[in-house]
ROMAR-386194 format. One record per residue (C-alpha): x, y, z; residue in three letters; residue number from 1; chain. Coordinates in nm, 2 decimals, decimal comma. Layout:
# ROMAR-386194
{c1:X c2:Y c3:Z residuo:ALA num:NUM cadena:A}
...
END
This chain:
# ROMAR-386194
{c1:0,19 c2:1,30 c3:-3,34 residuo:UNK num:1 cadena:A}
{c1:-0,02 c2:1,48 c3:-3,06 residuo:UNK num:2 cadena:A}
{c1:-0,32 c2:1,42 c3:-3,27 residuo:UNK num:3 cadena:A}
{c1:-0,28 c2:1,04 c3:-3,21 residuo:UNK num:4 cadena:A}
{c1:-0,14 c2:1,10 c3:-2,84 residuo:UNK num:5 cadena:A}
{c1:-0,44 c2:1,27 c3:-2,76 residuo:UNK num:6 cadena:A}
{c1:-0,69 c2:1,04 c3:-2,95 residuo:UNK num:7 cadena:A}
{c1:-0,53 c2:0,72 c3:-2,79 residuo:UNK num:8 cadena:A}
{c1:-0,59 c2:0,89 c3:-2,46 residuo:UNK num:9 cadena:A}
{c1:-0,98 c2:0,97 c3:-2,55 residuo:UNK num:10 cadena:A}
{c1:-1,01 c2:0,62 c3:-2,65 residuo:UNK num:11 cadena:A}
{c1:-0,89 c2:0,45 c3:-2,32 residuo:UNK num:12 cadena:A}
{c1:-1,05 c2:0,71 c3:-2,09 residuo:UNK num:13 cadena:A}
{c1:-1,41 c2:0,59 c3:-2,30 residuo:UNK num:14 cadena:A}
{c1:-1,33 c2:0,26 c3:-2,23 residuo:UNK num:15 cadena:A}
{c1:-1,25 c2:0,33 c3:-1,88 residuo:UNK num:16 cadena:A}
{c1:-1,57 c2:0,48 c3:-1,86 residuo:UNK num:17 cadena:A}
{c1:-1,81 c2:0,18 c3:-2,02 residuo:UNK num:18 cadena:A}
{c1:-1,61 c2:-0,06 c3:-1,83 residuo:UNK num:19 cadena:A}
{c1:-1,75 c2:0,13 c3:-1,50 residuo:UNK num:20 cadena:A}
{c1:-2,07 c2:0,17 c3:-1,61 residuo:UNK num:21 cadena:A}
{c1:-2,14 c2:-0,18 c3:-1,76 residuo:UNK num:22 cadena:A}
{c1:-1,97 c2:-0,30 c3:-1,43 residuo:UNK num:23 cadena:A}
{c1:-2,24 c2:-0,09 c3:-1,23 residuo:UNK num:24 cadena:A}
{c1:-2,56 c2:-0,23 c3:-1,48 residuo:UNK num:25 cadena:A}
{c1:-2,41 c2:-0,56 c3:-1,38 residuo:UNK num:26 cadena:A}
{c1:-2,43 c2:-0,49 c3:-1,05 residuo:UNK num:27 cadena:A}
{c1:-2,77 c2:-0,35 c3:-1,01 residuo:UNK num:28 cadena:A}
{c1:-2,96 c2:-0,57 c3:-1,28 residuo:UNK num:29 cadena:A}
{c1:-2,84 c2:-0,84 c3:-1,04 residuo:UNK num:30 cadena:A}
{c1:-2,93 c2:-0,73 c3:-0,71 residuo:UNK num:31 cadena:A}
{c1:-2,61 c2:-0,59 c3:-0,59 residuo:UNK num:32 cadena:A}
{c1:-2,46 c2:-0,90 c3:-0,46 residuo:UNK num:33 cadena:A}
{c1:-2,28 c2:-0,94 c3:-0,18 residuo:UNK num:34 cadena:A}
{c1:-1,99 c2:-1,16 c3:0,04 residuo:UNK num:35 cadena:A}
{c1:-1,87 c2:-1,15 c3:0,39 residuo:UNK num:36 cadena:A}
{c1:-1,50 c2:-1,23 c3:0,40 residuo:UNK num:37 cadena:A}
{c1:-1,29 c2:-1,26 c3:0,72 residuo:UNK num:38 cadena:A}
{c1:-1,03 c2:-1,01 c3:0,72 residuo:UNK num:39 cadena:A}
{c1:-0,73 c2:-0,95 c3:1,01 residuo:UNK num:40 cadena:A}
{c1:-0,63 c2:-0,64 c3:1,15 residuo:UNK num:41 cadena:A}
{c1:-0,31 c2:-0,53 c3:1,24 residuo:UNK num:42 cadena:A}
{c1:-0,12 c2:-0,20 c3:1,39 residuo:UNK num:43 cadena:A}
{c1:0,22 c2:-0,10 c3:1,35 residuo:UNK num:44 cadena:A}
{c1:0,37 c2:0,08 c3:1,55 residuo:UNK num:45 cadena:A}
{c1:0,76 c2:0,23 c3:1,55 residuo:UNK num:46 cadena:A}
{c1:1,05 c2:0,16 c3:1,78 residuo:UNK num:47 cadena:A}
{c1:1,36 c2:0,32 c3:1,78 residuo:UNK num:48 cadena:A}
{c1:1,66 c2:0,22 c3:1,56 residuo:UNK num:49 cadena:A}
{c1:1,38 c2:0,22 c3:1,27 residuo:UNK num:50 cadena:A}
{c1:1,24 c2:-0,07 c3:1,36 residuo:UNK num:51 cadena:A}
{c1:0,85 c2:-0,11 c3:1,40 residuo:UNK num:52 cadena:A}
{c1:0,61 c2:-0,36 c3:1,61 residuo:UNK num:53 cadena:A}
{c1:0,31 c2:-0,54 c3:1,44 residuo:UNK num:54 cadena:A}
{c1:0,06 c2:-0,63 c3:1,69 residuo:UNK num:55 cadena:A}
{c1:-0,29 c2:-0,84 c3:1,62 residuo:UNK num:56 cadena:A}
{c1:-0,62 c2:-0,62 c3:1,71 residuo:UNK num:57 cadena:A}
{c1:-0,87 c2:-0,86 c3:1,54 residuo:UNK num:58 cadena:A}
{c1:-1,08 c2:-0,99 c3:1,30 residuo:UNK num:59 cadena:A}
{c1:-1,43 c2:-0,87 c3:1,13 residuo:UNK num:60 cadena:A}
{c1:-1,63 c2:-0,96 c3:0,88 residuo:UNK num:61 cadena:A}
{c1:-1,56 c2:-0,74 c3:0,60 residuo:UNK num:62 cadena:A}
{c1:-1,85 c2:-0,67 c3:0,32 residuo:UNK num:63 cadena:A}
{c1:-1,76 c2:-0,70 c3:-0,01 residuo:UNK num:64 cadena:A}
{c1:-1,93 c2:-0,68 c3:-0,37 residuo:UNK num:65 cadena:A}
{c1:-1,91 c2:-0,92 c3:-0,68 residuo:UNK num:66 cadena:A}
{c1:-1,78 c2:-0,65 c3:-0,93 residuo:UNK num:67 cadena:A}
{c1:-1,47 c2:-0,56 c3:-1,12 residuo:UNK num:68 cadena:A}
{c1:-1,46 c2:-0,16 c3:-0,97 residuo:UNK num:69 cadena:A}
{c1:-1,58 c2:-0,07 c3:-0,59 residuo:UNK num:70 cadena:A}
{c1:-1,97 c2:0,01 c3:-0,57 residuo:UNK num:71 cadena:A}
{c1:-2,20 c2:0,10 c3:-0,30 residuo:UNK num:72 cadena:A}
{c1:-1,84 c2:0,24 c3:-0,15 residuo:UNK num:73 cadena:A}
{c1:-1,76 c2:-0,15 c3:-0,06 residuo:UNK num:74 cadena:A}
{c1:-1,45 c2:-0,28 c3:-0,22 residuo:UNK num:75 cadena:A}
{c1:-1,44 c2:-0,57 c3:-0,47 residuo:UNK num:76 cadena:A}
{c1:-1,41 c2:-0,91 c3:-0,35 residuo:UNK num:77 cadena:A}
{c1:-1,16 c2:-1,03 c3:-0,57 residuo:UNK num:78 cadena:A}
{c1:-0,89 c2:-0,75 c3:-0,40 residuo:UNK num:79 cadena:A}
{c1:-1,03 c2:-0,82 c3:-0,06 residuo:UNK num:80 cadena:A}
{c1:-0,93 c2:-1,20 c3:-0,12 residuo:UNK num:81 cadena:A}
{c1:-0,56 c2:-1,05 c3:-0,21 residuo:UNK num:82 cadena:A}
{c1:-0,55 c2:-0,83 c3:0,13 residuo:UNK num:83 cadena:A}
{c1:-0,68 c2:-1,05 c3:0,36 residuo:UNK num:84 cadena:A}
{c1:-0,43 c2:-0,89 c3:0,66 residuo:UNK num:85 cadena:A}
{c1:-0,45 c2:-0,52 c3:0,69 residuo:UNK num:86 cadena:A}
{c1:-0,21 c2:-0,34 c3:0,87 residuo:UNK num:87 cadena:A}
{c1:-0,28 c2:0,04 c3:0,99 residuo:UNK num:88 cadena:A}
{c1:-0,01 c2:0,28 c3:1,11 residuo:UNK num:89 cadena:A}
{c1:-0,02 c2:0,45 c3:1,46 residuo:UNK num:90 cadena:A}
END
């Protein structure tokens, strides 16, 4: 039983791995494209009685690539579309 265990684990982690670096041939064979996307900022900061304030600081333009994984340390585009308000703690 630990024989399959550990060859289903080799198997995904392989596939985890030519997933990346297909993504990343992707990416450079096309030029490493890129998107700006508008994204909010907010800080939260506590109160008493556990209770916490939310307060707007601004937006930016955010830069963002065209891949499945992060590259270039920019994140993907398709999460940055899913987190479009980002709230820091204080």
């Amino acid at each position: 039983m630990m024989r399959w265990l550990r060859i289903a684990v080799m198997t995904l982690l392989g596939l985890a791995a030519l997933s990346y670096l297909g993504d990343f041939a992707v990416f450079r064979i096309r030029g490493s494209p890129r998107q700006r996307l508008s994204v909010s900022h907010f800080i939260s900061t506590p109160l008493k009685n556990n209770k916490e304030e939310i307060d707007y600081i601004g937006s930016d333009d955010t830069p963002c690539t065209n891949t499945l994984y992060p590259q270039d340390g920019l994140a993907p585009c398709w999460y940055l579309r899913r987190h479009l308000n980002q709230v820091s703690n204080y």
